[in-house]
Structures are given as C-alpha cells and as structure tokens.
MMTF fields as JSON, N, C-alpha, C and O atoms, coordinates in Angstrom:
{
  "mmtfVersion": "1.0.0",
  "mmtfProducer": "UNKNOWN",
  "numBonds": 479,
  "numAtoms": 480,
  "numGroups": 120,
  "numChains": 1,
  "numModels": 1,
  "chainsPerModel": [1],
  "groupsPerChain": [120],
  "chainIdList": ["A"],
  "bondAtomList": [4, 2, 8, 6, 12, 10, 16, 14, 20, 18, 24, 22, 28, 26, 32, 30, 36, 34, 40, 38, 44, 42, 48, 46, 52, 50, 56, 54, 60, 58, 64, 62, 68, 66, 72, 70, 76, 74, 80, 78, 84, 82, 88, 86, 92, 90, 96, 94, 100, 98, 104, 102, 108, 106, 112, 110, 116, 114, 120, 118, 124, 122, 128, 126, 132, 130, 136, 134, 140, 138, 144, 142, 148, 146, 152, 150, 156, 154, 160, 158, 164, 162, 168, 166, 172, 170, 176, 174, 180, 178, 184, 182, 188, 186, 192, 190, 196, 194, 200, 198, 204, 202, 208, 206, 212, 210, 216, 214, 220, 218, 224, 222, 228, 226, 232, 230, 236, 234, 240, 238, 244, 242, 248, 246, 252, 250, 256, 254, 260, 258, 264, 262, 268, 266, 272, 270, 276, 274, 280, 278, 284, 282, 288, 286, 292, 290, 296, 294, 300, 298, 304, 302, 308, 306, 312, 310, 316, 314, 320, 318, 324, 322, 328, 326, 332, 330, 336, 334, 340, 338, 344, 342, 348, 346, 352, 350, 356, 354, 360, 358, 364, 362, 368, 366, 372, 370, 376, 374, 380, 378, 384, 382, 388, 386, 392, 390, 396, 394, 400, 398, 404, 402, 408, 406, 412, 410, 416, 414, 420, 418, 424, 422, 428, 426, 432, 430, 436, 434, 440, 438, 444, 442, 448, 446, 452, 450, 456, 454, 460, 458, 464, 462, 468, 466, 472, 470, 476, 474],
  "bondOrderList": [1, 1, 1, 1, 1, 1, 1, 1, 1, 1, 1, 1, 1, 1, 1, 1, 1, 1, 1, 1, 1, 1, 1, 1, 1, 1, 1, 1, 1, 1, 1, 1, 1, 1, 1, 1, 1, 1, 1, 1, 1, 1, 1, 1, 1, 1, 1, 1, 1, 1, 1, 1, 1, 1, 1, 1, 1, 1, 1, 1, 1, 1, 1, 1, 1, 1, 1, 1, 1, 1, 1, 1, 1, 1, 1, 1, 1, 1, 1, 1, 1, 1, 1, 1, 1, 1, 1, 1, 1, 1, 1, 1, 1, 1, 1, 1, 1, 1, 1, 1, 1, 1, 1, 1, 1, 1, 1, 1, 1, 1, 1, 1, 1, 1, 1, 1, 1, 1, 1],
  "groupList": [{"groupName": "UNK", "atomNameList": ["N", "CA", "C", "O"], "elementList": ["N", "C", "C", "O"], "formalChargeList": [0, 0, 0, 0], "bondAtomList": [1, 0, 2, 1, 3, 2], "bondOrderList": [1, 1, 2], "singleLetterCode": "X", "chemCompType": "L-PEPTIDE LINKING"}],
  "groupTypeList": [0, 0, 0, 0, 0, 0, 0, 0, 0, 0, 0, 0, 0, 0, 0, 0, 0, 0, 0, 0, 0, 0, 0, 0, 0, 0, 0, 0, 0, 0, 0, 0, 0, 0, 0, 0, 0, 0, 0, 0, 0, 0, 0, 0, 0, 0, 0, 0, 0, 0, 0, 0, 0, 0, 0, 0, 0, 0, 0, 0, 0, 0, 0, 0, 0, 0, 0, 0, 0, 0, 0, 0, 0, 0, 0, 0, 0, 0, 0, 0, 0, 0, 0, 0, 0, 0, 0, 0, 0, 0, 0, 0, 0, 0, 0, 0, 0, 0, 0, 0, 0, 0, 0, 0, 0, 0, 0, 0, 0, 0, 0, 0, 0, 0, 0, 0, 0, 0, 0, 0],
  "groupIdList": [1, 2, 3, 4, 5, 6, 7, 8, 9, 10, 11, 12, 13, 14, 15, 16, 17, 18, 19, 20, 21, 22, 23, 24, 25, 26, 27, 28, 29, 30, 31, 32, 33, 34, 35, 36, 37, 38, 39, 40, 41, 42, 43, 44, 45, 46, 47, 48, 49, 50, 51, 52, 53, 54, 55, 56, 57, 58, 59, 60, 61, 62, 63, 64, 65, 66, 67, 68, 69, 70, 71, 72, 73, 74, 75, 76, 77, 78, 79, 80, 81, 82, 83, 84, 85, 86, 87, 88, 89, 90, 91, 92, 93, 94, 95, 96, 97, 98, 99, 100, 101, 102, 103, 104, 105, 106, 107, 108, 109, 110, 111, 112, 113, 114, 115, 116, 117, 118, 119, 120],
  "secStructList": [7, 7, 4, 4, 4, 5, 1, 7, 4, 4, 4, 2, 2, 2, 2, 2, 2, 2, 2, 6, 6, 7, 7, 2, 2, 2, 2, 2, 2, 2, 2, 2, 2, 1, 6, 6, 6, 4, 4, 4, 7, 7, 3, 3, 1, 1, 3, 3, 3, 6, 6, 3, 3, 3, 1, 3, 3, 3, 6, 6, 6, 6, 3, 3, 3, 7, 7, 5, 7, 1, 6, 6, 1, 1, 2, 2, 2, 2, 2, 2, 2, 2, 2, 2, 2, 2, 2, 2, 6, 6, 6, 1, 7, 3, 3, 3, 7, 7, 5, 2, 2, 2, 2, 2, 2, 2, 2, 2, 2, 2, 2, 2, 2, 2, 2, 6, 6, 7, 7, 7],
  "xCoordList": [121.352, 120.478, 119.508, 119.192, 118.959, 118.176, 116.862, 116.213, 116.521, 115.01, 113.748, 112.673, 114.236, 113.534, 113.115, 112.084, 113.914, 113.566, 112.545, 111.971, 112.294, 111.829, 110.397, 110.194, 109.24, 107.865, 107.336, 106.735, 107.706, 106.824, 105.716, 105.239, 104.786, 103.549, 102.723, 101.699, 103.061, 102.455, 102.501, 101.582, 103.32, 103.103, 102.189, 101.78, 101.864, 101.059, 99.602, 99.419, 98.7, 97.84, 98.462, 98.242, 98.972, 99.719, 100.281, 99.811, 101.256, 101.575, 100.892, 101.262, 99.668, 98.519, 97.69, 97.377, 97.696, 97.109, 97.663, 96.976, 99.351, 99.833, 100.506, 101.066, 100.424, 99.922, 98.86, 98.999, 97.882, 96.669, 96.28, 95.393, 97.11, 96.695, 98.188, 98.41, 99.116, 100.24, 99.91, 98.963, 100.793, 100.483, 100.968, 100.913, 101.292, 100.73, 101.918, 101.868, 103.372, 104.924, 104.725, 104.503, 104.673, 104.918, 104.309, 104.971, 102.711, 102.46, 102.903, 102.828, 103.386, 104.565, 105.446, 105.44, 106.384, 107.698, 107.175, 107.475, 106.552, 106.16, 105.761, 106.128, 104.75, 104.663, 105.816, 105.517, 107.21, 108.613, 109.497, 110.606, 109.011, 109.818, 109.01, 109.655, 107.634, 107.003, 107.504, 108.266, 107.164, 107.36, 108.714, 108.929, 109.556, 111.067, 111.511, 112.506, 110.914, 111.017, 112.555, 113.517, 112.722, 114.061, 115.273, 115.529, 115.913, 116.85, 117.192, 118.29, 115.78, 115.16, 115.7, 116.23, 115.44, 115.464, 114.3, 113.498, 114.107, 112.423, 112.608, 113.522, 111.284, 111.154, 109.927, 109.126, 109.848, 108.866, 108.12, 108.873, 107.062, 106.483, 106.413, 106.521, 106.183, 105.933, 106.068, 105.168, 107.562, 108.179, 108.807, 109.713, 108.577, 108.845, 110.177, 110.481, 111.074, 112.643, 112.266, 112.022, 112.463, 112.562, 111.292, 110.174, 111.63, 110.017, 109.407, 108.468, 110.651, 109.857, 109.384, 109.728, 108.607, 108.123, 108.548, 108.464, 109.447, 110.242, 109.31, 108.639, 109.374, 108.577, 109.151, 108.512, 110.384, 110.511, 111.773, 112.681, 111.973, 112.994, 113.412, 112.543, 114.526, 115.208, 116.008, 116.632, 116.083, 116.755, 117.622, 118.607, 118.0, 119.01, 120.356, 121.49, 119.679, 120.887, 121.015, 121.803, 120.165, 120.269, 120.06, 121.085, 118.799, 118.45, 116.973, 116.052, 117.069, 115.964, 115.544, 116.061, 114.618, 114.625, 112.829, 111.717, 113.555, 112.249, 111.862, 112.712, 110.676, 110.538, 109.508, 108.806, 109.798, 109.638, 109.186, 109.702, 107.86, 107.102, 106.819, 107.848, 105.853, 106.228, 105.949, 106.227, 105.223, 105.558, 106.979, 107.185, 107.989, 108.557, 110.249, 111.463, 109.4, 110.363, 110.298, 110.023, 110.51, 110.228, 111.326, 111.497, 111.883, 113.148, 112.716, 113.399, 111.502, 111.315, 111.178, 111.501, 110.581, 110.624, 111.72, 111.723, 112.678, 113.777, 115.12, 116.065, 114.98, 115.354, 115.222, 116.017, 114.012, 113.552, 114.066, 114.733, 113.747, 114.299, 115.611, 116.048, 116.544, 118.222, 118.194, 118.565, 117.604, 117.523, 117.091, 117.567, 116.116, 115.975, 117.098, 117.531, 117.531, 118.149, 119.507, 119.798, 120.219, 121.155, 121.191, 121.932, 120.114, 119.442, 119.065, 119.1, 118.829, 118.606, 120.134, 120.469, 120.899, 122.627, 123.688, 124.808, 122.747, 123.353, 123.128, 124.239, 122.349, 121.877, 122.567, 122.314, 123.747, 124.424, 123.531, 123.571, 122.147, 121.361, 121.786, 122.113, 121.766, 121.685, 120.411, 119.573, 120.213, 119.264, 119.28, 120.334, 118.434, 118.373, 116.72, 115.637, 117.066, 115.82, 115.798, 116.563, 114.507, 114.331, 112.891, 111.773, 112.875, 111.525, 110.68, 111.089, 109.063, 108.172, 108.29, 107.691, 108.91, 108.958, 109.793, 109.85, 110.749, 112.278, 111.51, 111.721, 110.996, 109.934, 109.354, 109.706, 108.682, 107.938, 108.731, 108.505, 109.48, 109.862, 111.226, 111.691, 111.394, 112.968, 113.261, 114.437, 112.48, 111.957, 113.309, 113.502, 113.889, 114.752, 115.902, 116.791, 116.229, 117.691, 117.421, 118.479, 116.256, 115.949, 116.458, 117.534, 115.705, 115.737, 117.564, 118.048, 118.262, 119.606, 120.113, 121.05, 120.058, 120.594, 120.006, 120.757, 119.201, 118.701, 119.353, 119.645, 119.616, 120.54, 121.892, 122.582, 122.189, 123.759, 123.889, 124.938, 123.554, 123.203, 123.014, 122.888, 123.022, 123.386, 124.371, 125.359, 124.76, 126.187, 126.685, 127.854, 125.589, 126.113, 125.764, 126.174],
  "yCoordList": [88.95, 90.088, 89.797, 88.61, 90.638, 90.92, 90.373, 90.984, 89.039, 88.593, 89.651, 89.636, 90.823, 91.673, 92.597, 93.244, 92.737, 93.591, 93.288, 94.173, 92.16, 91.096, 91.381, 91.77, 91.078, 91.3, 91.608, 90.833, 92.951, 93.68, 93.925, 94.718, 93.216, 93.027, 94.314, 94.132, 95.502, 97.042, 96.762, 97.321, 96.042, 96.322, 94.935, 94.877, 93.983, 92.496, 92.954, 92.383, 93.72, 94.021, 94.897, 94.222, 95.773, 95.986, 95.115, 95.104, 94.339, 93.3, 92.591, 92.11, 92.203, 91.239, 91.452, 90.809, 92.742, 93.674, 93.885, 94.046, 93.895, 94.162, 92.524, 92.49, 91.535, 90.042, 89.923, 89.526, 90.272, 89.949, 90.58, 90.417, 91.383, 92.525, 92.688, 93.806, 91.848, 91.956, 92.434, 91.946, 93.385, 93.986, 92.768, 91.65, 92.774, 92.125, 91.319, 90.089, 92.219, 91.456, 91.031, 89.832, 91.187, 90.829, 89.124, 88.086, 89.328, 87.707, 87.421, 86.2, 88.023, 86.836, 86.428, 85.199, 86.863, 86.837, 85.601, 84.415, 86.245, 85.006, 83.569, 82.687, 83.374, 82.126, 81.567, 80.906, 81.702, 81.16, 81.331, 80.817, 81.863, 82.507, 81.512, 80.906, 81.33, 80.281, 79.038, 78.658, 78.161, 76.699, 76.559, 75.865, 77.161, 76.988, 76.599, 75.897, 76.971, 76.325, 77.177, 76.437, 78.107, 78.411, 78.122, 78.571, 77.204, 76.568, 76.183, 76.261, 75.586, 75.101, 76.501, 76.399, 77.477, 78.48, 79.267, 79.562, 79.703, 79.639, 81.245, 81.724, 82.202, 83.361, 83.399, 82.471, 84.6, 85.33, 86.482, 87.454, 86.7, 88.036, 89.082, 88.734, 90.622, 91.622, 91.345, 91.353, 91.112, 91.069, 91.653, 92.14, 91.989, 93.275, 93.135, 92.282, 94.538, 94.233, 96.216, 97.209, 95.809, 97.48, 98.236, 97.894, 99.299, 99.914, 99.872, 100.401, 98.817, 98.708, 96.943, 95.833, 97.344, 95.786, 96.107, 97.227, 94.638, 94.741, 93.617, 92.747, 93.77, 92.702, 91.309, 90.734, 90.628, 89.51, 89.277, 90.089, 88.306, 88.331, 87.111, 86.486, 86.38, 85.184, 85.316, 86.365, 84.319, 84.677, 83.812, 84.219, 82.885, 81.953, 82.859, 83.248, 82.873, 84.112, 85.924, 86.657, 86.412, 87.892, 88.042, 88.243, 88.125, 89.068, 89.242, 88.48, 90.719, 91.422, 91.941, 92.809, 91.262, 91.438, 92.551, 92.368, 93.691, 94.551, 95.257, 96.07, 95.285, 94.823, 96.947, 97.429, 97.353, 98.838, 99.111, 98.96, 99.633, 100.197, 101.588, 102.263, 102.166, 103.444, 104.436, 105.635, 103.582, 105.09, 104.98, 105.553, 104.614, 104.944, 105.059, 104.994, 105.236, 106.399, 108.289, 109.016, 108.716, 109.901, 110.267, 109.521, 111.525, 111.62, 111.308, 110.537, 111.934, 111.653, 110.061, 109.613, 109.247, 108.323, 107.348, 106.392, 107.524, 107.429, 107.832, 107.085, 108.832, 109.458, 107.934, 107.088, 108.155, 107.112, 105.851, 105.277, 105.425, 103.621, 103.712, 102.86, 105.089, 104.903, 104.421, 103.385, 105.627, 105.312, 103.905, 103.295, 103.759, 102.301, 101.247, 100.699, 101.022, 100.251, 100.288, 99.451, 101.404, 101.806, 101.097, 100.174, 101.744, 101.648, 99.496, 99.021, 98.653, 97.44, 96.814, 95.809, 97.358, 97.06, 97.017, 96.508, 97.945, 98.375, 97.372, 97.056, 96.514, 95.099, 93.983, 92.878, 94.164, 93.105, 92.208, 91.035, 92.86, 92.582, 92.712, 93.838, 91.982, 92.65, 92.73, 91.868, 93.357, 94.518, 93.996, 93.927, 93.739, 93.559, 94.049, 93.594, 95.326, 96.014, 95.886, 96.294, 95.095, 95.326, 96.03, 95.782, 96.588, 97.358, 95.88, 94.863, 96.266, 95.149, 95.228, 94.341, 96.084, 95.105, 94.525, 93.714, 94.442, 93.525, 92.286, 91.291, 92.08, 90.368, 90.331, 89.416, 90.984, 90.501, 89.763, 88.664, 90.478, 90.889, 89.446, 88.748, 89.621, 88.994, 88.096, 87.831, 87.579, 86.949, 85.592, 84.998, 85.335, 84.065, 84.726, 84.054, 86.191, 86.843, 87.398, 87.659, 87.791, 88.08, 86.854, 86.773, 86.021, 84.692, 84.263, 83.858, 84.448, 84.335, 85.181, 84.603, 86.364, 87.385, 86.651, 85.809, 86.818, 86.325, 85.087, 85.03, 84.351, 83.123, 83.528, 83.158, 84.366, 84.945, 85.426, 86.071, 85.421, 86.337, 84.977, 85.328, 83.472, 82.859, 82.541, 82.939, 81.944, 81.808, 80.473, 80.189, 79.606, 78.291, 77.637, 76.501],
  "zCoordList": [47.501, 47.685, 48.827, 48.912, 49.74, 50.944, 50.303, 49.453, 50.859, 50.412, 50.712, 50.113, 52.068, 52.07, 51.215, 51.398, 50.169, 48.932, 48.025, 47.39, 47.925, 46.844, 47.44, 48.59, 46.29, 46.326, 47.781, 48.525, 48.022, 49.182, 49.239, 48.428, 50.395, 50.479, 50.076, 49.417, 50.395, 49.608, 48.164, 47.564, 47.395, 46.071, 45.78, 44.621, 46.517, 46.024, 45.335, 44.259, 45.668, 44.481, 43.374, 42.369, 43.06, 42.141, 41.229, 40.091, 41.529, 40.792, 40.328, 39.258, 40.844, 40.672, 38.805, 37.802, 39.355, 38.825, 37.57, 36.561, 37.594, 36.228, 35.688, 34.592, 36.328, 35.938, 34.95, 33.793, 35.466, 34.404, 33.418, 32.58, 33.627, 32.174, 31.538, 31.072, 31.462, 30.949, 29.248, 28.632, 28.681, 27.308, 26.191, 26.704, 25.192, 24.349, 24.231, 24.224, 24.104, 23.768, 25.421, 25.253, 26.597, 27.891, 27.523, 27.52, 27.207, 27.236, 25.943, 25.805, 24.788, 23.981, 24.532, 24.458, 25.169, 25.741, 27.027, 27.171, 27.574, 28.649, 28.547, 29.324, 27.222, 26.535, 25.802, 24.807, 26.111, 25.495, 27.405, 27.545, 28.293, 29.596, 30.575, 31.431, 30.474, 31.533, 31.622, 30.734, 32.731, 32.965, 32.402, 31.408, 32.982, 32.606, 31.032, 30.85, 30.193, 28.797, 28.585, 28.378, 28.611, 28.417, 29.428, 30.546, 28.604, 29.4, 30.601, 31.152, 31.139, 32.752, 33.823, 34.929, 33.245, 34.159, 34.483, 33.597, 35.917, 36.195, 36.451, 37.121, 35.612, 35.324, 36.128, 36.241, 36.698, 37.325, 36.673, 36.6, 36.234, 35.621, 36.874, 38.049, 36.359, 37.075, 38.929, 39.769, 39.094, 40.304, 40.677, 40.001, 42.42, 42.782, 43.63, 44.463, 43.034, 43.708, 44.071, 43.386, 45.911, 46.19, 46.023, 46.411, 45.395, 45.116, 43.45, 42.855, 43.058, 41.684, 41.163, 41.567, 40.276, 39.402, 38.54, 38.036, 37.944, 36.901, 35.977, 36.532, 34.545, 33.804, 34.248, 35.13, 33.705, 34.008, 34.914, 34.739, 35.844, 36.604, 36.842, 37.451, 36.594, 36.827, 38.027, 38.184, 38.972, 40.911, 40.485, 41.101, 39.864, 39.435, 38.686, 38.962, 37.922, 37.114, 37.587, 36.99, 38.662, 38.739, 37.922, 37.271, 37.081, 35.775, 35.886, 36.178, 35.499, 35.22, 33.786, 33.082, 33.611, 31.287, 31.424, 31.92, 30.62, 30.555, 29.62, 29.255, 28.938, 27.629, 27.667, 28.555, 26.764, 26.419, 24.957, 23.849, 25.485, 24.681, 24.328, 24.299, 24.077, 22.792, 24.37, 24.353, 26.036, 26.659, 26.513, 25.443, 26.919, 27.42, 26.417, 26.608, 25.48, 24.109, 24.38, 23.426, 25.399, 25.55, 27.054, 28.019, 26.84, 27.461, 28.906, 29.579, 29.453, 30.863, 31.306, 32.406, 30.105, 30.59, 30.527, 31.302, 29.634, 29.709, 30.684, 30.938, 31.019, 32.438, 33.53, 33.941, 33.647, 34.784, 34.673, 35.534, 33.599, 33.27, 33.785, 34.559, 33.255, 33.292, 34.994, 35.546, 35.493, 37.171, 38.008, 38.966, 37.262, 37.402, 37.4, 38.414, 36.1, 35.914, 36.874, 37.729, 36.533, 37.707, 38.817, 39.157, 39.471, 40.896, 40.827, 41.962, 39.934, 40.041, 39.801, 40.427, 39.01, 39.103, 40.021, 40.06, 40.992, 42.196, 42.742, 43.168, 43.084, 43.794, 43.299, 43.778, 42.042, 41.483, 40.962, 41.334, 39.567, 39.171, 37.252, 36.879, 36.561, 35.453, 34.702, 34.965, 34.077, 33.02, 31.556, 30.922, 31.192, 30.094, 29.531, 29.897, 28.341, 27.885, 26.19, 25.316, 26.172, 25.367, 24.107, 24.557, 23.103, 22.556, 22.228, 21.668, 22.936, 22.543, 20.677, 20.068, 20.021, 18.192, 18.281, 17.357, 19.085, 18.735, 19.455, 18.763, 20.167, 20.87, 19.642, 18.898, 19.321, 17.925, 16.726, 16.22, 16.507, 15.063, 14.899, 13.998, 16.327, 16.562, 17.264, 17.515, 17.629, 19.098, 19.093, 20.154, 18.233, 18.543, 18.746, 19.27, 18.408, 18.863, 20.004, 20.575, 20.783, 22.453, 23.091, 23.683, 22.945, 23.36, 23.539, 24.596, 22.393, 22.418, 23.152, 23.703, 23.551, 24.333, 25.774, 26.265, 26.212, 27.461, 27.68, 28.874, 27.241, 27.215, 27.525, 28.475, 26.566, 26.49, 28.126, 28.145, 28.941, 30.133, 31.483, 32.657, 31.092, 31.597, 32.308, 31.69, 33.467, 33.713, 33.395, 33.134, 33.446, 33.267, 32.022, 31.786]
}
C-alpha cells in the first residue's frame, strides 16, 4: 500500500485528539493491543489510512480492527462503516469490527479472532 495514504498530516491533530480521549472498550482493547503484547505484533491506535482514522491498525498483517458503539447501531451509520470498510478492502486491507460489549464481555474470543487474522 502507498505510504502516502497512511497518517496524512491534515488529519495529525485529529488523530491526536481522538488518542487521548479514546472511549472506554478502545483503551480496554488497547491495554491487551499495546507494546506488542499480542503475539509481538505492533498495533497503532486511531491511524489514518486515506481520509479516514481507523481505531486500531496492524502494517504487519494489513489489518484494521474497529471497535463500534451504540452511534453507530443506526442505518446511516451503518451505511457509512459498510463504505468504509469496502473502501479500506479495496487497499488489500482486512476489517475486522467489532461491538465495544463483545471487548468487554468477551475479550479472550476478540483477542482469538484478531489472532485468527494473522498470517504467520
């Protein structure tokens, strides 16, 4: 993929921005996703591919893991994600979404899926 796509300087306060205020499953998920603890593979929070920031993003494996909350249970915003995601597949990216209760609730079968999504 075109390194030019990747965190475009127009979106660097933005991102910054949704770094420090990550919602509640984002910094669960991230305290098991930081300092390579999952399977020495190094995750990036709220990184920008194109014109979007995706929650977490692994450059080793092409994966983009994005974690959905109660906005975006509602058809328009659903609409959008589909496009999204699409539109990040198209880059020979895979997608992986999941609802912030399933991090909660489930957090060692995320963890297994995100794994599952390894190549090596």
């Amino acid at each position: 993929m075109n390194k030019k796509c990747h965190d475009k300087p127009e979106s660097k306060d933005k991102r910054k921005s949704l770094r420090n205020n990550l919602t509640s499953a984002e910094a669960f998920l991230w305290s098991h996703l930081s300092s390579k603890q999952l399977k020495g593979r190094k995750f990036r929070r709220q990184h920008g591919i194109n014109n979007y920031i995706v929650d977490f993003y692994c450059a080793s494996e092409n994966l983009v893991i994005e974690l959905d909350g109660e906005v975006h249970m509602n058809a328009t915003a659903k609409e959008y994600d589909s496009k999204r995601t699409k539109h990040l597949e198209s880059l020979s990216l895979n997608v992986l979404r999941f609802e912030n209760k399933m991090v909660f609730e489930n957090l060692k079968s995320v963890l297994m899926e995100i794994e599952a999504h390894f190549d090596s």
